[in-house]
Each structure stands twice: as C-alpha cells, then as structure tokens.
C-alpha positions, 0 to 999 in steps of 0.5 A: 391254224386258220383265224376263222371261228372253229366250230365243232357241232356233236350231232349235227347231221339232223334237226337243230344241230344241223340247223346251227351248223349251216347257219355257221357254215354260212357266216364263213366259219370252219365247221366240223359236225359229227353224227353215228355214221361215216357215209351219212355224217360226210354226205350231210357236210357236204349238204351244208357246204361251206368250210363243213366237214363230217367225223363218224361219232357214236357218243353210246361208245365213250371209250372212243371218243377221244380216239373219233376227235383226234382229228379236231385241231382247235375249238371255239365254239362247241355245241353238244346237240346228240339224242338218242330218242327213248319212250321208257316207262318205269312199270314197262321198263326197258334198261338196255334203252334208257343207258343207250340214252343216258351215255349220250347225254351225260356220259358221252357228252362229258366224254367229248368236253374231256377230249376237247377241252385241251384245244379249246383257247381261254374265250371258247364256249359250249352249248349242251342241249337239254330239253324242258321234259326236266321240268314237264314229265309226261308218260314214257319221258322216265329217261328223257327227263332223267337226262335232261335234270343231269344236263342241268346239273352238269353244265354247272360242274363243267363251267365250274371245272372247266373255266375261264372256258364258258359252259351253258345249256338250252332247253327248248320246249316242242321244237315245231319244224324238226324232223321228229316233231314235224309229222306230229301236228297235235303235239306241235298245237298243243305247245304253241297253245301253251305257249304265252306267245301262242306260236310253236318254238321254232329251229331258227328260235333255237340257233339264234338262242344257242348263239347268244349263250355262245357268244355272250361272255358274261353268261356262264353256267346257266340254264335257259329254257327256251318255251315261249312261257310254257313253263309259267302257266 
C-alpha cells in the first residue's frame, strides 16, 4: 500500500467535491471520487489528472454500497460531498423526492462510513457536508433543512462511535461559483449582502475549510458553518 494521503471524496464529479478532490489530486495524493454513473464518474478523474480514479456510486441505493466500495483499499481522509437536489413543500408535498434526498445525506452517507470505516487507520478523518437551510429555512427547503438538522446531529454520533477516528461536518451558506448557484446571479447577491464580510462563499472558502477540519487533530464532532456571518445578523 503506497504511503501517500488516500483520499476517498463521495461525490466528487461536480461542484465542491470535485473542487476538493483536484486540490488533493495536485498536492500528489491518491484520489479516488465517486459519482451516480461509470462513464461520467471516470471521465471526470480523468479531468482531474493525477493519481484520481472514478468508482460508479448511488448513495439512494444502500443496500450497494458496501458492495460499490469494495475496491477501495485504505482511507485517510474521506469527504461525504453527495446531494441530491430537492424544492419540496409541505402544503405540495412530494414523498418519493424527499426519501430520494434524505437516503443520500443520512442513510447513504452512513452507509458509506459503515463499509469504510474497517479501512481507515486510528489518524483518518471525514468531512460531512451540510449546508446552512439548518439554521435558514426558506420556502421549498422542507427536505433540505431536514437533512441538513441530521447532518449535524449524526456527525456527533458518528465521532462518538467511530473514535479515535475524527468526524466533523461543513455548512456553507450560498457557495457563489458552483454550477448550481452560478447561473442564479440574485441569489449569489443577496448572501454576499448579508454576509458580515459582504463577499459571496466561495468553492476554494470551502476546500481550505474542509481541510483544516481534515487535518486539525483536535477538532472532532463538530459543526462549522461556513457563511461569512450570515447566521449572526
């Protein structure tokens, strides 16, 4: 087994799980991402460059994913960085679309530190992406702030069960330069206007926030939200 940083990023095809995993692939570590699909998931490794390899992996089917991380050997550093996108209401409420949700960010992402956990050494760490709609609901964020509220509660269990290895959750606000929030000009002005710092969170913001809570060996089973203030005001 090689002595370079074995770094497993669980979506990392797009937006800041693929963002995290470049910045590994360039400091020279072994880099394995997964997304939904094969075809997609390899092409993007192969984007990356690098020591990167792509593993097909739907988190909205559990029962698989001991069966889809097979192939994985050891992990230092694991980052949870799957969504599963969903505008649900309660008085339009849509059931199929918020389980699809809630078994990626809870389920699944539990499902994956189950099959993992064996291979990760006593000084391994995990990052679980949240996002702030836990402590800011809007209209159609029913689901989202649900999953979000059990991201933080289960990173607390998962330090607690899981030790000495560290477990730790980001929660960013608006993450400006993502695909998703990219074409979406007046949303991305209104969280940099909040923001105490008046500029947006960017994807960089994040990567050098999920490796400090990767790295720092002191900081275990915690929350960090990651808003520029926002949540103060």
């Amino acid at each position: 087994m090689s002595d370079r940083t074995q770094v497993v990023v669980i979506g990392g095809t797009s937006g800041l799980g693929r963002h995290f995993a470049q910045a590994c692939a360039e400091r020279g570590n072994d880099v394995v991402i997964t997304g939904r699909t094969e075809d997609r998931t390899k092409a993007v490794a192969h984007e990356i460059g690098g020591r990167t390899r792509g593993l097909a992996l739907d988190l909205t089917d559990p029962e698989q994913i001991e069966a889809g991380l097979a192939d994985v050997r050891r992990v230092d550093r694991l980052v949870l960085a799957a969504v599963n996108r969903d505008h649900n209401t309660v008085r339009d409420y849509r059931p199929t679309d918020a389980t699809r949700l809630l078994t990626v960010k809870l389920t699944g992402y539990t499902a994956v530190l189950h099959a993992l956990a064996p291979r990760m050494p006593e000084d391994a760490a995990a990052v679980l992406l949240g996002g702030l709609a836990s402590h800011r609901p809007y209209p159609g964020s029913t689901t989202v702030t649900t999953a979000n509220g059990g991201i933080s509660a289960l990173v607390r269990t998962l330090a607690v069960e899981l030790s000495p290895i560290r477990v730790n959750a980001l929660h960013p606000s608006i993450v400006s330069d993502t695909p998703f929030w990219s074409d979406k000009p007046g949303a991305r002005e209104a969280a940099a206007t909040r923001a105490l710092t008046k500029r947006p969170v960017t994807m960089q913001d994040c990567t050098e926030a999920i490796s400090f809570l990767l790295e720092n060996r002191s900081i275990n089973g915690i929350n960090l939200n990651i808003d520029g203030g926002d949540v103060l005001i």
